[in-house]
N, C-alpha and C positions, 0 to 999 in steps of 0.2 A: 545373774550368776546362778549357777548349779553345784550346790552342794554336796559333799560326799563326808565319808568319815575321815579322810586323810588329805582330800583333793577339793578344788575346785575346778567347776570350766566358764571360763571368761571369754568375751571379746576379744578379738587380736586387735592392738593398737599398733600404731607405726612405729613405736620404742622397740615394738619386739622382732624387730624384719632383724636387725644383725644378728641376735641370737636365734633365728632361724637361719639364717645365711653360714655360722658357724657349725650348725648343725649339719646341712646339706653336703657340706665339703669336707667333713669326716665321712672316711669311706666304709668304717665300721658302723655308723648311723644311718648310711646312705644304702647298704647292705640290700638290707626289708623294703626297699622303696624303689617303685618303678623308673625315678629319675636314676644315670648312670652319669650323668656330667657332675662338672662341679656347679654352682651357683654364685652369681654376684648380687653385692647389695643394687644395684641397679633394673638387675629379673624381675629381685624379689617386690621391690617398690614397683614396677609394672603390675605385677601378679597382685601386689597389696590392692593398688588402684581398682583393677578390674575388678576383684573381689567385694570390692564396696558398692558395684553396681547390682550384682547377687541379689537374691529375697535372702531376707535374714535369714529362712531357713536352711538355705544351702551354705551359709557363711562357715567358714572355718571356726573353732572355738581353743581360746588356748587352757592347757591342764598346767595348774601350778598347785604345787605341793605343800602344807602348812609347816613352816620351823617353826617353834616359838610363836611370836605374833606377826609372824613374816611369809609370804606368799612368794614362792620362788618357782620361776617357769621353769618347766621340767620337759613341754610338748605340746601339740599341737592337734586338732582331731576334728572332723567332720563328718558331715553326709552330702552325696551330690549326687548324681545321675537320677533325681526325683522320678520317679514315673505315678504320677496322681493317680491316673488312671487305675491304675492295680496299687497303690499304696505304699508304695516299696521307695526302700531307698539303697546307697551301697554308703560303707560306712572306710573312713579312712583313716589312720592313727598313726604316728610317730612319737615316742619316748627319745629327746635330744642327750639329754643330762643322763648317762651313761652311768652315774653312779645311784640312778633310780632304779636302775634295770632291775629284774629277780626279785623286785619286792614287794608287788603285787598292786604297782602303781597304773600298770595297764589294764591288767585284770577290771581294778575298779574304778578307771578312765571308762573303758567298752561298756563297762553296767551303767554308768550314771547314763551316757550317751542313746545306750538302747532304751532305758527309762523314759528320758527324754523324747526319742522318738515314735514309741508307743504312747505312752500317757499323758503327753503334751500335743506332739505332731499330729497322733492318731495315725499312725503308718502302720500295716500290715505287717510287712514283711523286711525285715534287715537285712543284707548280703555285705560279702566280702570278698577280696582277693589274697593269697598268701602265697607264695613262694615256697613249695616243699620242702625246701631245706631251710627254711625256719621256723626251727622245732621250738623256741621260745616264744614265737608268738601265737604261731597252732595251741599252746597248752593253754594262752592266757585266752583264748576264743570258745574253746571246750569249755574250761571254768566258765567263763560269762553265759553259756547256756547254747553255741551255738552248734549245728550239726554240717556232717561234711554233705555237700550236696553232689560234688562231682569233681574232675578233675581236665582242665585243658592242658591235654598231654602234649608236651615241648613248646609249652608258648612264651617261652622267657629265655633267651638265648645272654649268658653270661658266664665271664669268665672261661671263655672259649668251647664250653659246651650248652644243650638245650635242657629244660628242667621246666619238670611239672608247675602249673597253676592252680592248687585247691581252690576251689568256691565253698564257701559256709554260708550259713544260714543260718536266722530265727526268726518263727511267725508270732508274733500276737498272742495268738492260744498255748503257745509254747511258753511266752514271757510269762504269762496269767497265771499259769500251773507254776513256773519255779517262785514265783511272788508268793503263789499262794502256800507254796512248800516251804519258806522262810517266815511267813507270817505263823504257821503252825508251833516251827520251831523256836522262832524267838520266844510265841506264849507258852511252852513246855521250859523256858529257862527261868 
């Protein structure tokens, strides 16, 4: 497990495939996400299967949120399109549990997982994809540290018209400085 001050990221177990399934088929969840269908628990248990064939490193991880003494699944988050060679990976996230949303549970989902993939993985470089009209998750990617790299103009055809693709980024030496700009600040508190 991966600890945070509010979150954890766990293994996905097979308990958690319907409340991923309920998730996909809300179409305000499904919004931010490259899938546009709905999803059955049948997909998803395909999808679960496969994913166990995976290196652990590319495994999905699920984010759940601490009540009390209770760990409640709130989302789901990874990294995959590994390329060793250069270091890099692309990172992917969904927030299910709608009443997480705006509360800074993604924000500090992306940090534990960039963590992770710097100072565990040993990966260079993090990437991402967004949807420019979602202006909520672009804010929680800028707080996490990361910069806009470019844009694939019209690569997302939805909702009967075409819309930009941002790409983000952060390298290594970028994580290292804003680490080492929080370690400053926490010993001035």
């Amino acid at each position: 497990m991966i600890y945070g001050k509010r979150i954890r990221l766990a293994a996905v177990e097979r308990e958690d495939l319907p409340t991923f399934v309920k998730w996909l088929n809300d179409p305000e969840v499904r919004e931010g996400l490259a899938m546009y269908l709905p999803m059955s628990l049948a997909q998803e248990e395909k999808w679960f299967e496969n994913m166990l064939e995976r290196t652990a490193d590319s495994q999905p991880l699920k984010i759940q949120a601490q009540e009390g003494q209770a760990w409640i699944l709130i989302g789901n988050m990874g990294l995959f399109d590994f390329d060793h060679h250069a270091r890099s990976a692309e990172i992917g996230i969904m927030i299910g549990e709608k009443k997480y949303w705006n509360q800074g549970y993604g924000t500090e989902a992306v940090t534990l997982l960039l963590q992770h993939g710097f100072e565990t993985l040993n990966l260079n470089r993090l990437m991402l994809r967004v949807y420019e009209d979602n202006l909520r998750a672009i804010r929680c990617y800028e707080k996490s540290g990361l910069a806009h790299d470019g844009r694939l103009r019209q690569a997302r055809y939805h909702r009967g018209s075409y819309q930009d693709v941002l790409i983000m980024s952060i390298l290594k030496s970028e994580w290292d400085d804003r680490k080492m700009m929080r370690d400053v600040t926490d010993a001035d508190k």
